[in-house]
N, CA, C and O atoms as a MOPAC input file, in Angstrom:
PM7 MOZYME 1SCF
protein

 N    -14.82700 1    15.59700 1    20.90300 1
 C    -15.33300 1    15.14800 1    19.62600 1
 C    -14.57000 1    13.88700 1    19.22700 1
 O    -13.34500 1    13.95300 1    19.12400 1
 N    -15.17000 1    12.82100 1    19.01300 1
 C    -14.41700 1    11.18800 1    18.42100 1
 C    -14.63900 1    11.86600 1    17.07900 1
 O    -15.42000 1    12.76300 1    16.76200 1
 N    -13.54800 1    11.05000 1    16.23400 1
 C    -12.61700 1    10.78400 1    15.13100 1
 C    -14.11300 1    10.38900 1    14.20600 1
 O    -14.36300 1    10.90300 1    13.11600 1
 N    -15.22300 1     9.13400 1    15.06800 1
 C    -16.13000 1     8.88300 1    14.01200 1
 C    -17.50700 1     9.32600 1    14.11700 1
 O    -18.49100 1     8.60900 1    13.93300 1
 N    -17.51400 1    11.04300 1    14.54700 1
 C    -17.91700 1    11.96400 1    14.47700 1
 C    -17.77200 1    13.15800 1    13.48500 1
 O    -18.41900 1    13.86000 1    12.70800 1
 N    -16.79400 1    12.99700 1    13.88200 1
 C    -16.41100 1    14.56100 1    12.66500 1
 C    -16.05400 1    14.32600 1    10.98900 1
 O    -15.67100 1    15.18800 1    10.19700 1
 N    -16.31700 1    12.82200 1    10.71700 1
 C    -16.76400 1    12.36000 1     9.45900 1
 C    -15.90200 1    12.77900 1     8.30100 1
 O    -16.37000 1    13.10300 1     7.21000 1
 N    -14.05600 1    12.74900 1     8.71800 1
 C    -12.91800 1    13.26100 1     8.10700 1
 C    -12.18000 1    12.33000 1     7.45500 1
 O    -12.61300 1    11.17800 1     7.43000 1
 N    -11.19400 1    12.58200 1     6.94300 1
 C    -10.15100 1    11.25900 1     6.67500 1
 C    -10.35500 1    10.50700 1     7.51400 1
 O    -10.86100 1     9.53500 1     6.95200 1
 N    -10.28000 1    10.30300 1     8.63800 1
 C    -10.20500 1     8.97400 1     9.30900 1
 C    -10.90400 1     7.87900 1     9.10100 1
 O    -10.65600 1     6.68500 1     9.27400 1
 N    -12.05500 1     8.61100 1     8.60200 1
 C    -13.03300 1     7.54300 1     8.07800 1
 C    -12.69100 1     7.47300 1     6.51600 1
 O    -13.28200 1     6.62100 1     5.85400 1
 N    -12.25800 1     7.87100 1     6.22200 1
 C    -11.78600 1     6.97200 1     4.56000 1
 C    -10.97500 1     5.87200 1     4.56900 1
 O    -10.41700 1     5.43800 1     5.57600 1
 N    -10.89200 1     5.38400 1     3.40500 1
 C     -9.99800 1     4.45800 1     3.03900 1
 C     -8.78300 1     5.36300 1     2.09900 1
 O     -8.99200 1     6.49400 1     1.66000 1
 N     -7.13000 1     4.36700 1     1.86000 1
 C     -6.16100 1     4.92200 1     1.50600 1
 C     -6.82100 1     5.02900 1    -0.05200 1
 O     -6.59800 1     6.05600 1    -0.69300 1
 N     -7.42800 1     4.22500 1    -0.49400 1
 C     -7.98100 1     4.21600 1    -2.05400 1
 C     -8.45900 1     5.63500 1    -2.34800 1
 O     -7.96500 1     6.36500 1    -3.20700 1
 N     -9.77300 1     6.03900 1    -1.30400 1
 C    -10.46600 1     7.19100 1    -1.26000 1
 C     -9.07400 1     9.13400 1    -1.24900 1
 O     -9.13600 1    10.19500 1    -1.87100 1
 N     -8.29800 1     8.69100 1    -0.41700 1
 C     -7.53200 1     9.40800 1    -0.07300 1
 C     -6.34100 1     9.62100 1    -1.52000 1
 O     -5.92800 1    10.71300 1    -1.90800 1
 N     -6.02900 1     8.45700 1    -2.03600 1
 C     -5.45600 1     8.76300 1    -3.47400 1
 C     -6.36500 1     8.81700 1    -4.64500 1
 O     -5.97200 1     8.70200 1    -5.80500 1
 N     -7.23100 1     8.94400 1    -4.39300 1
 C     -8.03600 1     9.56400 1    -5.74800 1
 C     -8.70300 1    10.88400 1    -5.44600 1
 O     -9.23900 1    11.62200 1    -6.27200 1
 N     -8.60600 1    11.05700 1    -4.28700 1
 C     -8.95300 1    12.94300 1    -4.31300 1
 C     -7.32800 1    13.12600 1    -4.33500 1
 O     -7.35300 1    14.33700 1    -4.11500 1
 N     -6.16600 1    12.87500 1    -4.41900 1
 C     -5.20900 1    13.75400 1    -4.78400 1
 C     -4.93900 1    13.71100 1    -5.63700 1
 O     -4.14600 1    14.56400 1    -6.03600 1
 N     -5.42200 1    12.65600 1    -6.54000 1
 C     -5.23700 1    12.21200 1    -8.22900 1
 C     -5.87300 1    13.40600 1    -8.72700 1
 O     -5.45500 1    14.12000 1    -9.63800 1
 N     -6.81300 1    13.54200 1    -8.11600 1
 C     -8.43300 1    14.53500 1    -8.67700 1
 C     -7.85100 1    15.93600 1    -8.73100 1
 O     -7.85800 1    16.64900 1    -9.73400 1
 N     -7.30600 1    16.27800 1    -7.45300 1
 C     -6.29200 1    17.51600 1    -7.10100 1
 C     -5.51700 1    17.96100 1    -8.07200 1
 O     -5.61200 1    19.04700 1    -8.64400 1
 N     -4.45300 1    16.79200 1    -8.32700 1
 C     -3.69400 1    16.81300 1    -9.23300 1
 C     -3.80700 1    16.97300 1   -10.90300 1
 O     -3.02700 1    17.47900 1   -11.70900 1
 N     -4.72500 1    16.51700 1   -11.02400 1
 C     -5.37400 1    16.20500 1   -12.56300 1
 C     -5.56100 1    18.21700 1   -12.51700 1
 O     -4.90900 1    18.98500 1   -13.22400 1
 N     -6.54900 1    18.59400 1   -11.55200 1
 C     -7.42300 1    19.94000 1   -11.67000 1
 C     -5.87600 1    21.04800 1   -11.76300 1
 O     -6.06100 1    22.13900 1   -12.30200 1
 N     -4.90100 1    20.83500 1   -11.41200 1
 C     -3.95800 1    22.00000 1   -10.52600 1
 C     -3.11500 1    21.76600 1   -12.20000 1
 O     -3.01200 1    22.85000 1   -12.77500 1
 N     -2.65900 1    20.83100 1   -12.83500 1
 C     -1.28700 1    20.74900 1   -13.05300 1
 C     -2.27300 1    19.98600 1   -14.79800 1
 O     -1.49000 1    19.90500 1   -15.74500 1
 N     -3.55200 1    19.57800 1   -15.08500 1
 C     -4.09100 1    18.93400 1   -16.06500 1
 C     -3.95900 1    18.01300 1   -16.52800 1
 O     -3.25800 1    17.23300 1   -15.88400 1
 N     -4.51700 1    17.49100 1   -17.90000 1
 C     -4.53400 1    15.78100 1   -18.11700 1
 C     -4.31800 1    15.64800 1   -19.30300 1
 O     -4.97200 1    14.92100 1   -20.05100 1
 N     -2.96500 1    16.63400 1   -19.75100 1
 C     -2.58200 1    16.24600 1   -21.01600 1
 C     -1.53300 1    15.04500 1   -21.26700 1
 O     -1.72400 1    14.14600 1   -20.44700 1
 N     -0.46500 1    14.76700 1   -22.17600 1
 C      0.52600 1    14.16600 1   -22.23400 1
 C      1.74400 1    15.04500 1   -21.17900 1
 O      2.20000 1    14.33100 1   -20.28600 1
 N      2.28500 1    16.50900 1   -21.22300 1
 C      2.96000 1    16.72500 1   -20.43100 1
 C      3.02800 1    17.37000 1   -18.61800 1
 O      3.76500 1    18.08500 1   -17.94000 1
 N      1.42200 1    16.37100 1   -18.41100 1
 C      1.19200 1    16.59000 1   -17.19100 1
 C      2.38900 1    16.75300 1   -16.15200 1
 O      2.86900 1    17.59700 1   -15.39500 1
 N      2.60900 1    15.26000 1   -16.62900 1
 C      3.94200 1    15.30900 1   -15.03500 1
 C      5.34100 1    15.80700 1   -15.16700 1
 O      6.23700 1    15.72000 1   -14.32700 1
 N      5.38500 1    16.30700 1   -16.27100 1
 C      6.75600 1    17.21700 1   -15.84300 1
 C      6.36600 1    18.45900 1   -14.85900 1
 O      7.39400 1    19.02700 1   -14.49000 1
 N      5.20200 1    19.03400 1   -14.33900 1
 C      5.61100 1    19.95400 1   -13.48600 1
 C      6.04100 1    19.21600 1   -12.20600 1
 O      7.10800 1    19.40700 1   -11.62100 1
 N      4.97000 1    18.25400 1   -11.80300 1
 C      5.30900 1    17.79400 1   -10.52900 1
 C      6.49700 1    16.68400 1   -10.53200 1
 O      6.47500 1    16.08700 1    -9.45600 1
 N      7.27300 1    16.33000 1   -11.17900 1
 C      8.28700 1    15.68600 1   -11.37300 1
 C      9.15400 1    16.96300 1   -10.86200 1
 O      9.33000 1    17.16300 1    -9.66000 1
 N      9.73600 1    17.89500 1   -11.97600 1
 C     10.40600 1    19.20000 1   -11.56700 1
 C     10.11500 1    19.40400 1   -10.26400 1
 O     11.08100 1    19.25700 1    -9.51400 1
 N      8.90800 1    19.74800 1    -9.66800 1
 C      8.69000 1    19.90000 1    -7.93500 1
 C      9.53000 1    19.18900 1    -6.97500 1
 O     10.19200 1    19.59000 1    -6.01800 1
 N      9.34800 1    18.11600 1    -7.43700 1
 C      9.33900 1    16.88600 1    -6.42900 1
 C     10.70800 1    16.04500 1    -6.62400 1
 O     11.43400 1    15.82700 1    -5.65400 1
 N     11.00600 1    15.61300 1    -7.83700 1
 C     12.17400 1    15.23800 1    -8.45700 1
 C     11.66100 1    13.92600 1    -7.93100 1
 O     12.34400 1    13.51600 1    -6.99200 1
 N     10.49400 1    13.02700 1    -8.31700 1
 C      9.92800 1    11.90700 1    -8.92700 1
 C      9.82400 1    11.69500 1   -10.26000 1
 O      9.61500 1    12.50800 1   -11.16000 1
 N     10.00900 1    10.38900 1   -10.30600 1
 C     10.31600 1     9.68100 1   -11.68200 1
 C      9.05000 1    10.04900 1   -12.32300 1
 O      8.06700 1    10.31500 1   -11.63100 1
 N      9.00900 1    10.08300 1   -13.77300 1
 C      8.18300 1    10.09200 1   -14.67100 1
 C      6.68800 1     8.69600 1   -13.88800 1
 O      5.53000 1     8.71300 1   -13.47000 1
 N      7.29500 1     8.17500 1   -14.01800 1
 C      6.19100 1     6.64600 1   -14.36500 1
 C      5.31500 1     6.94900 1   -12.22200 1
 O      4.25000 1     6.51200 1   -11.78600 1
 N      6.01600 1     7.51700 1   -11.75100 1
 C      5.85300 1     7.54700 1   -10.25700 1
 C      4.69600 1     8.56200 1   -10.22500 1
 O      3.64600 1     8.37400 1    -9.61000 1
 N      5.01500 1     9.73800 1   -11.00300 1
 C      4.17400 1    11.02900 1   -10.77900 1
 C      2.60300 1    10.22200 1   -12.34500 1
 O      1.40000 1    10.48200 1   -12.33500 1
 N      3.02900 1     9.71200 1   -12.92300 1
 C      1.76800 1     9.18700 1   -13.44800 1
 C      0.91900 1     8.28900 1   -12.91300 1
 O     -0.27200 1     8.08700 1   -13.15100 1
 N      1.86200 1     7.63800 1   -11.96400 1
 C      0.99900 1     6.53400 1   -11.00300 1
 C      0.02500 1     7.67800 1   -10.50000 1
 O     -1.16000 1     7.55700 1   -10.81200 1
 N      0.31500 1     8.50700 1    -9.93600 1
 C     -0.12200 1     9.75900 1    -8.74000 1
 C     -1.16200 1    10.28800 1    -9.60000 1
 O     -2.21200 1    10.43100 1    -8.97200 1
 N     -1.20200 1    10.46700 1   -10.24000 1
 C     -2.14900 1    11.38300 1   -11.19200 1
 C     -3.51100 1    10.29000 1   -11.84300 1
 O     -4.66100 1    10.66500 1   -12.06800 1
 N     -2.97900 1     8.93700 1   -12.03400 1
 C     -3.79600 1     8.18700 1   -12.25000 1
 C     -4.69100 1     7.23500 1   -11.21500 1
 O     -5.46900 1     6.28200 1   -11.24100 1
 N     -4.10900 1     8.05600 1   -10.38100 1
 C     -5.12300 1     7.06900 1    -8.60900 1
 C     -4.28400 1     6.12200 1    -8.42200 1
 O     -4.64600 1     5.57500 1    -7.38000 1
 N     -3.25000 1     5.53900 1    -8.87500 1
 C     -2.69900 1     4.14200 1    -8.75800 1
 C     -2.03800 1     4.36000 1    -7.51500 1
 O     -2.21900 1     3.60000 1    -6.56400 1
 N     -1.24600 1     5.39700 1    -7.45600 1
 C     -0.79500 1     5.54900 1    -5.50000 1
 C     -1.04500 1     7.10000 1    -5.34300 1
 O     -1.72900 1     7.88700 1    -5.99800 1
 N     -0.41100 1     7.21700 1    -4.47100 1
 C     -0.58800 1     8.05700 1    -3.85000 1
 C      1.32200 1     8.86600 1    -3.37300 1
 O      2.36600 1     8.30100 1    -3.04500 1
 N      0.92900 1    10.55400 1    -3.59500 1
 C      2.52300 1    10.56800 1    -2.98500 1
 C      2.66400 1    10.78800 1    -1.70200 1
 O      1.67500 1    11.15200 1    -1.06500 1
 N      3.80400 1    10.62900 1    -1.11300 1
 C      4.37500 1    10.03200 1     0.42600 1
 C      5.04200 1    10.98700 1     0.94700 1
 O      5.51100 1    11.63700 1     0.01200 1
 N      5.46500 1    11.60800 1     2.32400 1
 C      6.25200 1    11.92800 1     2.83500 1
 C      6.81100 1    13.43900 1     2.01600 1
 O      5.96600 1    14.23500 1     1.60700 1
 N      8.42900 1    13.73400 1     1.82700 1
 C      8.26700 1    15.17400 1     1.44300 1
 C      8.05100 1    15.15600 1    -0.07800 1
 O      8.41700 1    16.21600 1    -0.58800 1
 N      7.56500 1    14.26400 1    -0.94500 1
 C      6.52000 1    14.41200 1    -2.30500 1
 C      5.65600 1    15.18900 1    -1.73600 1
 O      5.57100 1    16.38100 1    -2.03300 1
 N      4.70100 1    14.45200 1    -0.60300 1
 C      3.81700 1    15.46800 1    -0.64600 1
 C      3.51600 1    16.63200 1     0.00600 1
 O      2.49400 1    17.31800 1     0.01700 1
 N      4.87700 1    16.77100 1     0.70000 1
 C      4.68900 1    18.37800 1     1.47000 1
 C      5.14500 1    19.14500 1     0.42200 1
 O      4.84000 1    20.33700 1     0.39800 1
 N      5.90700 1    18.60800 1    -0.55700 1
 C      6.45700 1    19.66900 1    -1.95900 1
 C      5.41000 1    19.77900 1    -2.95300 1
 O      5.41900 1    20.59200 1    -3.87700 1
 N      4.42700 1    18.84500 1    -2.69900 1
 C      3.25700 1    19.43100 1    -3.88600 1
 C      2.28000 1    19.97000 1    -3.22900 1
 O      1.34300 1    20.43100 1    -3.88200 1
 N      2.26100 1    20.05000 1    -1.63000 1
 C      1.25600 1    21.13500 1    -1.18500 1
 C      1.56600 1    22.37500 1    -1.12400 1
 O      0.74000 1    23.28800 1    -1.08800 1
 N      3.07100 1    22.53600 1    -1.10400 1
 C      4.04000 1    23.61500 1    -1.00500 1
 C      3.62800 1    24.50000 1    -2.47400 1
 O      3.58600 1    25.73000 1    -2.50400 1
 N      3.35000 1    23.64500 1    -3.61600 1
 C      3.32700 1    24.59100 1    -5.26900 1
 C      1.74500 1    23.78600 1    -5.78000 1
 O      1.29900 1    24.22700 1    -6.83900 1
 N      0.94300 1    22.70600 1    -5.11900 1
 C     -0.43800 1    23.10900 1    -5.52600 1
 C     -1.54100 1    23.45100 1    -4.22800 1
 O     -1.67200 1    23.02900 1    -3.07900 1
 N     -2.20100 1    24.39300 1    -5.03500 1
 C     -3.49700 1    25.02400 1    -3.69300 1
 C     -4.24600 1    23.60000 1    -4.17200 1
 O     -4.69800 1    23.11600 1    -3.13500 1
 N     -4.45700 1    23.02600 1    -4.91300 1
 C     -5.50800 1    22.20900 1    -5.13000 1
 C     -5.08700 1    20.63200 1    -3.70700 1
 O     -5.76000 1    19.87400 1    -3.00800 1
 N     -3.77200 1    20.86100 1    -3.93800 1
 C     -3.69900 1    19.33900 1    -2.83600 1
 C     -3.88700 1    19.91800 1    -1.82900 1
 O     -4.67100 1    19.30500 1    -1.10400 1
 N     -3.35500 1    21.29700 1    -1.21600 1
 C     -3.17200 1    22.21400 1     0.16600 1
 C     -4.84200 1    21.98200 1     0.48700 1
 O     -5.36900 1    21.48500 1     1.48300 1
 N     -5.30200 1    22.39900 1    -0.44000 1
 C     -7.04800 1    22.45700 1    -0.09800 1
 C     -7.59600 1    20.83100 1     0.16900 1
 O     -8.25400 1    20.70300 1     1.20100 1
 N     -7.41600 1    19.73200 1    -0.55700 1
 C     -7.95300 1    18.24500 1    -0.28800 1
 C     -7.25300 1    17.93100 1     0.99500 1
 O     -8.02300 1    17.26600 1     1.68800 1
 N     -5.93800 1    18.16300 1     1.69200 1
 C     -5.54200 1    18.10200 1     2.27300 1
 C     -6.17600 1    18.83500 1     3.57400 1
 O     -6.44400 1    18.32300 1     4.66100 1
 N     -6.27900 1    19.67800 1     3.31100 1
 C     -6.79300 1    20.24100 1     4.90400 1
 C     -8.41200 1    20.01400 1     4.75500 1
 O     -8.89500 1    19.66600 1     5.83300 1
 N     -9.03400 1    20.08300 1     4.07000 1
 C    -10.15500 1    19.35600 1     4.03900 1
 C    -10.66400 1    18.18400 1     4.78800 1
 O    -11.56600 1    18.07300 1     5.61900 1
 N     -9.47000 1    16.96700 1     4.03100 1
 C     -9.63900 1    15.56300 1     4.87700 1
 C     -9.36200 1    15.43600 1     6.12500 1
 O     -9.76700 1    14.49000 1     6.80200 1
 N     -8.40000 1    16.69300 1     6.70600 1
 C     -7.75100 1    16.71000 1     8.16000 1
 C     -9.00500 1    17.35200 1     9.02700 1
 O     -9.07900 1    17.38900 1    10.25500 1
 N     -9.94400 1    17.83300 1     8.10100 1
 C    -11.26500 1    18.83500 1     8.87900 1
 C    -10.67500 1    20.32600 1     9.38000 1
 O    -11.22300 1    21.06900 1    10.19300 1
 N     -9.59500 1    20.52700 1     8.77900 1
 C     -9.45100 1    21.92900 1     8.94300 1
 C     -9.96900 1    23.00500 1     8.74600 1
 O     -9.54000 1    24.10900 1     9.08200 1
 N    -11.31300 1    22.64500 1     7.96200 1
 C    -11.84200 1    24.18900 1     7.38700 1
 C    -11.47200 1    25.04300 1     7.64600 1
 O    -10.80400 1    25.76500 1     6.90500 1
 N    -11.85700 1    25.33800 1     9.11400 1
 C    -11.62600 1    26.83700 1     9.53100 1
 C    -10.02600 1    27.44500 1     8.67600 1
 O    -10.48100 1    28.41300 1     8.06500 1
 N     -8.83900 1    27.40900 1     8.40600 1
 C     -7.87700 1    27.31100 1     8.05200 1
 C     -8.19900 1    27.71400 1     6.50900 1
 O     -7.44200 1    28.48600 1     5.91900 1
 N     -9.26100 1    27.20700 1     5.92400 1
 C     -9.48100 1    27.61500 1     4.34100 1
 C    -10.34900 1    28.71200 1     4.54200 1
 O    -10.56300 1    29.50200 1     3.62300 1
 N    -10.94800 1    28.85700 1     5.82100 1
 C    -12.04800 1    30.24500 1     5.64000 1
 C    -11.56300 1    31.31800 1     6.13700 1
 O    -12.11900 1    32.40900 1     6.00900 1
 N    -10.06800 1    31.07200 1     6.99300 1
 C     -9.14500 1    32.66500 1     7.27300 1
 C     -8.53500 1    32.58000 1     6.46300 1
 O     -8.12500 1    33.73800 1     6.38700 1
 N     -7.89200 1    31.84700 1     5.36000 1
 C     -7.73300 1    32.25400 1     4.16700 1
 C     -8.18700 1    32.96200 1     2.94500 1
 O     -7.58200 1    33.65900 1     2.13100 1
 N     -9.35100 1    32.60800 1     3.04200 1
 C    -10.36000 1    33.55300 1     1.82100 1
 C    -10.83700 1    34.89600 1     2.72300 1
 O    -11.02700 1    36.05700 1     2.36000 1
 N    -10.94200 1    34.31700 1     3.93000 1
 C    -11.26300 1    35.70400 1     4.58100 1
 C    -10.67200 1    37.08900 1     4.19200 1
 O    -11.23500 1    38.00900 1     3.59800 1
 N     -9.19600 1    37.00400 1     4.74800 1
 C     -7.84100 1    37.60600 1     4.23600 1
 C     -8.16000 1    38.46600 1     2.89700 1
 O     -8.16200 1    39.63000 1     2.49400 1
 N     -8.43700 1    37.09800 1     2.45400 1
 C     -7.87000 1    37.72000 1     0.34300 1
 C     -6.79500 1    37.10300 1     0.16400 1
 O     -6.37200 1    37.48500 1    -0.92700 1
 N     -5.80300 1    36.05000 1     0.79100 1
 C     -4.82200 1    35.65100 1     0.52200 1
 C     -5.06900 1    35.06500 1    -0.96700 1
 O     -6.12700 1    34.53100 1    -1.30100 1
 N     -3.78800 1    35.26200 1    -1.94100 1
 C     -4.16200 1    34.70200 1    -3.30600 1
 C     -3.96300 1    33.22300 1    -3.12100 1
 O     -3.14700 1    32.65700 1    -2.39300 1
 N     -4.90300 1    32.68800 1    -3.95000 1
 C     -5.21600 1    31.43300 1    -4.08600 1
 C     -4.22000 1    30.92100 1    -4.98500 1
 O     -4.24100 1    29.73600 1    -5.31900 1

């Protein structure tokens, strides 16, 4: 199977890729004023860094974002999504594992 077949991240752009984790993020953690203190606390990113993240402006990097897949299902899920993992989200619900 080629890469521009299976119609995954690879074919996105980095733009596309930080606004479904913005989207993630917004849904998991919300879009009030004290949004980013959870994922700040997670991650131990600056205030203005984790609002970039939440507002599409970047995207988080490296172990930011293995620590916010680690405490949100919402990135764990965009994440294996874009990688084409499904199968991986459907022995999960299979299970009953809590979401």
């Amino acid at each position: 199977m080629t890469t521009a077949s299976t119609g995954y991240f690879c074919n996105r752009s980095n733009a596309e890729f930080t606004k479904i984790i913005a989207e993630a993020l917004c849904d998991d953690f919300g879009k009030n004023r004290a949004t980013a203190k959870t994922p700040m606390q997670i991650t131990g990113a600056s205030e203005r860094t984790v609002k970039n993240w939440l507002e599409g402006k970047n995207a988080p990097t490296g172990t930011h974002f293995i620590d916010l897949m680690r405490h949100s299902n919402g990135v764990l899920e965009a994440s294996l999504l874009m990688a084409g993992r499904h199968e991986i989200l459907a022995i999960d619900k299979f299970r009953g594992c809590p979401r």
